[in-house]
One Martini backbone bead per residue (centre of mass of N, CA, C, O) as a GRO file, in nm:
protein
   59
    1UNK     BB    1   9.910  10.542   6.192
    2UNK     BB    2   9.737  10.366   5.986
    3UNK     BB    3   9.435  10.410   5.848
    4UNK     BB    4   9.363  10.118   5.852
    5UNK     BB    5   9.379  10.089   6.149
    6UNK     BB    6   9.201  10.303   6.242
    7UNK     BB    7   8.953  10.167   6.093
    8UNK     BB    8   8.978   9.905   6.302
    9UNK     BB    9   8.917  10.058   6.540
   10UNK     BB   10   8.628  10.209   6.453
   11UNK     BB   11   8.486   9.922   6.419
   12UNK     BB   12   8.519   9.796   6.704
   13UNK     BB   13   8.435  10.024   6.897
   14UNK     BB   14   8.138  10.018   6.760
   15UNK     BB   15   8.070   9.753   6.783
   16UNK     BB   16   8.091   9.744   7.125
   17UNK     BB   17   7.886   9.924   7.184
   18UNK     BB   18   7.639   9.757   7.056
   19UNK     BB   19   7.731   9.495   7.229
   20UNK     BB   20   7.632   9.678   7.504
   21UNK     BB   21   7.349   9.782   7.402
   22UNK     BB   22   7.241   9.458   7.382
   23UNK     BB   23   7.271   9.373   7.660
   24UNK     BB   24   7.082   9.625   7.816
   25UNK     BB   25   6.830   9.487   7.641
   26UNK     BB   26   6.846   9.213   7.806
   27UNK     BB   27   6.837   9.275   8.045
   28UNK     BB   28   6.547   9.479   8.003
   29UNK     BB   29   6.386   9.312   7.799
   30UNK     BB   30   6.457   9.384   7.460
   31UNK     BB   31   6.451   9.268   7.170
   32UNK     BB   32   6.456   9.468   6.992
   33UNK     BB   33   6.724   9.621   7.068
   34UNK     BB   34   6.885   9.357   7.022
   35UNK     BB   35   6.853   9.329   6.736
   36UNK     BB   36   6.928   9.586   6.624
   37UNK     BB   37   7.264   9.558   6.742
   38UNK     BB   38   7.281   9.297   6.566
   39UNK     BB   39   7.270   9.413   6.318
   40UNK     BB   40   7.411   9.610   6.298
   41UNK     BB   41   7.657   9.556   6.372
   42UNK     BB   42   7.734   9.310   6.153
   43UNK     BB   43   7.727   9.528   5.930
   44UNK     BB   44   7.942   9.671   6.001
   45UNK     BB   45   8.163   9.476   6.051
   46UNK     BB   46   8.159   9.343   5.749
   47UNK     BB   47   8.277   9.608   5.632
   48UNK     BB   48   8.516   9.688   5.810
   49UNK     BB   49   8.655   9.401   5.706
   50UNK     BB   50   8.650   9.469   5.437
   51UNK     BB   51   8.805   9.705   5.388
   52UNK     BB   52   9.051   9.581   5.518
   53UNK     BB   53   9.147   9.381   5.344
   54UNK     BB   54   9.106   9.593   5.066
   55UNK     BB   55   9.257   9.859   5.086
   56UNK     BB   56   9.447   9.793   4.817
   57UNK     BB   57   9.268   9.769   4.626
   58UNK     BB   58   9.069  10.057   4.650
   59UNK     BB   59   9.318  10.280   4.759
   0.00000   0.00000   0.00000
């Protein structure tokens, strides 16, 4: 398995967590927590995608 890969499945795997606790805090009624999880989530995601489109541009 190449890196690129690897590290795209480690995004989305990070990724899939925070959108089960954002859920379980949805569930649970905590507004804050589902922010966090989303706001987090994204940050990863966008970053994680963007590495990987770029990894042979980055090296």
């Amino acid at each position: 398995m190449e890196t690129r890969h690897l590290v795209l499945l480690i995004v989305v795997l990070v990724t899939s967590v925070l959108l089960v606790r954002g859920v379980v805090g949805l569930l649970n009624g905590d507004i804050g927590t589902v922010a966090r999880q989303a706001a987090i989530g994204l940050i990863v995601f966008t970053f994680g995608i963007a590495l990987v489109s770029r990894w042979d541009d980055i090296g």
